[in-house]
C-alpha positions in Angstrom: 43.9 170.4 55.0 41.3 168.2 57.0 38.2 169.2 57.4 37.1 171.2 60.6 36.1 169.2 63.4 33.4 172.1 64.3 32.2 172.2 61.0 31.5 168.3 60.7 30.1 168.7 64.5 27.4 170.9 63.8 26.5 169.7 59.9 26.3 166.4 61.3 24.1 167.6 64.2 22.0 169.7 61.7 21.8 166.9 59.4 20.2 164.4 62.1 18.3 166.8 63.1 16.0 167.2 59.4 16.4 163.2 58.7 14.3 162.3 62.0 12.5 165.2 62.3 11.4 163.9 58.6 11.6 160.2 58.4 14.8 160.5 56.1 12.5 162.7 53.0 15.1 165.3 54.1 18.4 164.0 54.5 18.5 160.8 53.0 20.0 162.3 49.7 22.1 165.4 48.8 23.3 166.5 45.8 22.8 163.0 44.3 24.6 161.2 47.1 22.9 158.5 49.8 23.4 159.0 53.2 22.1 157.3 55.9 21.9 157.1 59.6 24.3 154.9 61.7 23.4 154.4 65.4 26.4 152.5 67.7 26.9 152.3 71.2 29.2 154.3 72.5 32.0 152.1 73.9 32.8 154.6 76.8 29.4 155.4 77.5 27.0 152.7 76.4 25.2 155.5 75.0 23.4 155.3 71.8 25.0 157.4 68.9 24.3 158.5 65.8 26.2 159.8 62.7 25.3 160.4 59.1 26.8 159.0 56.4 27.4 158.7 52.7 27.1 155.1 51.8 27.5 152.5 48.8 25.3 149.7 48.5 27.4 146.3 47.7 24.9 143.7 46.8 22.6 143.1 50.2 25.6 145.0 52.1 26.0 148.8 52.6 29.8 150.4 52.8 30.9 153.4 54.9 33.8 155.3 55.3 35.9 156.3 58.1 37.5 159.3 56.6 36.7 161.8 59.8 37.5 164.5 56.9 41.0 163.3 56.6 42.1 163.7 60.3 44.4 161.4 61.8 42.4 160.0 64.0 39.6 157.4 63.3 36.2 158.9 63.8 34.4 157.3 66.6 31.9 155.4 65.1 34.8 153.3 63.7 35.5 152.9 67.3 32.0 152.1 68.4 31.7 149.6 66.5 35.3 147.9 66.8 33.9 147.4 70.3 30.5 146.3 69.7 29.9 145.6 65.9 26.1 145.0 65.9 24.4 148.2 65.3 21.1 150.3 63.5 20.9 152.0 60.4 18.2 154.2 59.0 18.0 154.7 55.3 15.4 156.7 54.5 12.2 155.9 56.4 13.5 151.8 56.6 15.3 150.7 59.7 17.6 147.4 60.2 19.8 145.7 62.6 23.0 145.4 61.4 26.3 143.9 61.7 29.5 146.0 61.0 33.0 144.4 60.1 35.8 146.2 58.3 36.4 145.0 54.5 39.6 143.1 53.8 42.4 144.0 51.6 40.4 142.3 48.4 37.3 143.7 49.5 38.8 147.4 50.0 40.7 147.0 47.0 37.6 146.3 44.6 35.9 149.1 47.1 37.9 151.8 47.1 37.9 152.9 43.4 34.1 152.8 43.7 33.8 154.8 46.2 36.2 157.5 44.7 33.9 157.9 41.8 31.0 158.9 44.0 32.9 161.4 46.5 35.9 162.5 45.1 37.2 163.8 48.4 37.7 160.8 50.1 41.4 160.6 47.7 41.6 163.9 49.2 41.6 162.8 52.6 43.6 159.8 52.5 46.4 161.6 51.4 45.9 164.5 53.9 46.1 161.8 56.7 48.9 158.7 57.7 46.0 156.4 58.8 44.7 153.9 56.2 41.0 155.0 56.0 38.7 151.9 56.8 36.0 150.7 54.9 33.3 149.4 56.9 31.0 147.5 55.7 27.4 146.7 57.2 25.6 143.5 56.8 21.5 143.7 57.5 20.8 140.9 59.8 18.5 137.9 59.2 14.9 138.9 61.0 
């Protein structure tokens, strides 16, 4: 069953809350995974938002997923940035510019298994939902 969309609502706003209030010393790691903060423009709004995130590091890259707790609709970050892919991160107290593109079928394949190892659940939700989950990966840019 996919997770509660009320539940990831208000951990997520709970979870934003004590990584800036902190500077990511809160937040920026739980029970020995990475998360960090991903901040699009909302392609309805224009709005900043803001999620956080498990992530992978891939050489210079980091990789998210798009698993919206196994619902069958893509969360909308995934959105965001399929209309604008330039976006921030925070991770820990470090901020960059990125650039956000979804990883390709060789890419995803040498991803995926990775991924699984760290957070178990996202096998969990891929079979709970008809969507292929995407991988996103985000490229720091060049200051």
């Amino acid at each position: 069953m996919p997770v509660n969309p009320l539940f990831i609502k208000l951990s997520s706003a709970t979870h934003l809350f004590w990584y800036r209030l902190t500077g990511g010393l809160i937040g920026s790691r739980f029970l020995g995974m990475s998360f960090l903060l991903l901040t699009t423009t909302g392609r309805k709004s224009g709005r900043p938002r803001t999620a956080p995130l498990l992530y992978m590091e891939d050489g210079d890259s980091y990789v998210i997923v798009g698993s919206n707790g196994g619902h069958d609709r893509h969360p909308a970050w995934v959105l965001n940035l399929r209309a604008n892919p330039q976006a921030n991160v925070q991770i820990g107290s470090k901020h960059l510019r990125v650039t956000a593109r979804e990883a390709n079928d060789e890419e995803r394949s040498r991803l995926w298994p990775r991924l699984v190892a760290s957070y178990r659940n996202y096998e969990n939700y891929q079979k709970q939902t008809k969507r292929k989950i995407p991988l996103v990966i985000l490229e720091p840019e060049s200051n």
